[in-house]
GUFI-170361 format. One record per residue (C-alpha): residue in three letters; z, y, x. Coordinates in steps of 0.5 Angstrom, whole numbers, plus 500, padded with zeros to 3 digits. Layout:
GUFI-170361
ALA, Z, Y, X
...
***
This chain:
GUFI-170361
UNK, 217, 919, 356
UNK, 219, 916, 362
UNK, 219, 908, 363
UNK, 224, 904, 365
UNK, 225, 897, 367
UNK, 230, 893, 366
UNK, 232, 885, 368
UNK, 236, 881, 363
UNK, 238, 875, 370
UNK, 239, 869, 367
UNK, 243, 864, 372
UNK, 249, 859, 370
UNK, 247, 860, 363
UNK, 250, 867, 364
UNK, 246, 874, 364
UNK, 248, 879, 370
UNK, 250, 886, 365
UNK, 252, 892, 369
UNK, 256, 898, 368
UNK, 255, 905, 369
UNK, 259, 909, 373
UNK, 263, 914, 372
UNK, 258, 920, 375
UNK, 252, 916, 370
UNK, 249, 920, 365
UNK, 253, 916, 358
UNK, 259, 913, 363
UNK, 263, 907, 363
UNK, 257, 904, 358
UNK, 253, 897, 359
UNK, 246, 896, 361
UNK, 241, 891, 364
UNK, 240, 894, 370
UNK, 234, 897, 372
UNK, 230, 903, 373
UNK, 223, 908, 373
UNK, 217, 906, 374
UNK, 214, 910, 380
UNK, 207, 911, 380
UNK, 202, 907, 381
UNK, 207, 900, 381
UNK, 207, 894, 376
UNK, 212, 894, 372
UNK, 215, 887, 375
UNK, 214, 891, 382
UNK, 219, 896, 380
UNK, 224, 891, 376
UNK, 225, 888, 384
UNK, 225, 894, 388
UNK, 230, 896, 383
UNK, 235, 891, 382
UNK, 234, 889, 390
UNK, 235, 897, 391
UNK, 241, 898, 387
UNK, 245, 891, 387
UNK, 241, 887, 394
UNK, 240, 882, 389
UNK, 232, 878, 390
UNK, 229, 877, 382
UNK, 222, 874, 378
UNK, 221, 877, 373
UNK, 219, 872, 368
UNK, 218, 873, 360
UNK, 217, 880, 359
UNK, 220, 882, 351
UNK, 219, 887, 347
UNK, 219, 895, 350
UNK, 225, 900, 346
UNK, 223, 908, 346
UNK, 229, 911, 345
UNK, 230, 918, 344
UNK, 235, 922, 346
UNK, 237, 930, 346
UNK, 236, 930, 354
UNK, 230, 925, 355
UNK, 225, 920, 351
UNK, 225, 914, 355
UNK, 221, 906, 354
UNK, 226, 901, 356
UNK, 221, 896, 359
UNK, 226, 888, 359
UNK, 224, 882, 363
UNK, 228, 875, 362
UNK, 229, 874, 370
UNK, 230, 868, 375
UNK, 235, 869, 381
UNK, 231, 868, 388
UNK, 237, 870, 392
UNK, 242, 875, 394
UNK, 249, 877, 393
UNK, 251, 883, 388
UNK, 253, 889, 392
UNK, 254, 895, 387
UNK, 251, 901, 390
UNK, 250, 906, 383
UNK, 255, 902, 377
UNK, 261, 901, 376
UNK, 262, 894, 376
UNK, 258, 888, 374
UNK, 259, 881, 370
UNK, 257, 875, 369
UNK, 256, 875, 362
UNK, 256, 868, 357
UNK, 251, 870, 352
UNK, 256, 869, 346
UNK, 259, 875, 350
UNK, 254, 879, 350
UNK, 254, 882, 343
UNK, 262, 885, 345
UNK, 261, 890, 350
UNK, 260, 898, 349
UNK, 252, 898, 351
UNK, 248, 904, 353
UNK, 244, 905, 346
UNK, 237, 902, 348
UNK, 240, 895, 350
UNK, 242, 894, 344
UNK, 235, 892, 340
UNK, 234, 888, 347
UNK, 241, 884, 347
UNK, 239, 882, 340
UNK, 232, 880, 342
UNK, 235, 875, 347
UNK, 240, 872, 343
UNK, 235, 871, 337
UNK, 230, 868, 342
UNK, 236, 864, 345
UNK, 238, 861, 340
UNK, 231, 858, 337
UNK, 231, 854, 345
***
C-alpha cells in the first residue's frame, strides 16, 4: 500500500486541480496534487514538500478529510486530502499538464483520476454545510 497526500488549495473561492501529463500513468486525467509519503515524514511535511517540489507553490495544510484506499491492477494506494491555504508562490508545472483554478460548482465536470473522486464529493458535501 503506498500513501499518498494530496491538497484540496483553496484561494479566491477556487480550488487549484491539476492534470496529468502525457507520460503519467492514467494521462490527461485530473487530480489534487500531491505525492508519497517518504519515510519517516508527516503527512503535512510531505503535502509541502510535494506541491512546493512539483508546482513551486508554499501551502498550510489545514483540515485533514477522510483517506481513499483505491486498488488498482498495478498498485494499492491511500489517498490522504488535506483542505490547504495558500502561503505564496506562483504555479510553475514540473510533472502536469496544466493546471486550473477551478470553481467548486466546476469541480464535479472534470475527468478525475478514480480515487479523487470520493475526495471531490466530501468537499462539496462539507462546503455546502459552510
Amino acid at each position: 500500500m503506498i500513501r499518498v497526500t494530496c491538497a484540496i488549495l483553496e484561494q479566491h473561492g477556487r480550488v487549484l486541480i491539476t492534470q496529468r501529463s502525457e507520460a503519467m500513468r492514467e494521462p490527461l486525467l485530473w487530480e489534487f496534487p500531491g505525492g508519497k509519503l517518504e519515510p519517516g515524514e508527516s503527512e503535512q511535511e510531505c503535502l509541502q514538500r510535494e506541491v512546493e517540489e512539483e508546482l513551486g507553490l508554499k501551502i498550510l495544510p489545514v483540515t485533514r478529510l477522510t483517506p481513499v484506499v483505491h486498488h488498482a491492477s498495478h498498485q494499492s494506494i491511500e489517498l490522504i486530502p488535506f483542505i490547504c491555504k495558500y502561503e505564496g508562490g506562483i504555479v510553475a508545472l514540473t510533472e502536469h499538464r496544466a493546471y486550473q483554478w477551478a470553481e467548486l460548482r466546476e469541480l464535479r465536470g472534470y475527468d478525475w483520476c478514480a480515487p479523487d473522486v470520493p475526495i471531490v464529493e466530501e468537499y462539496l458535501n462539507l462546503k455546502q454545510l459552510e
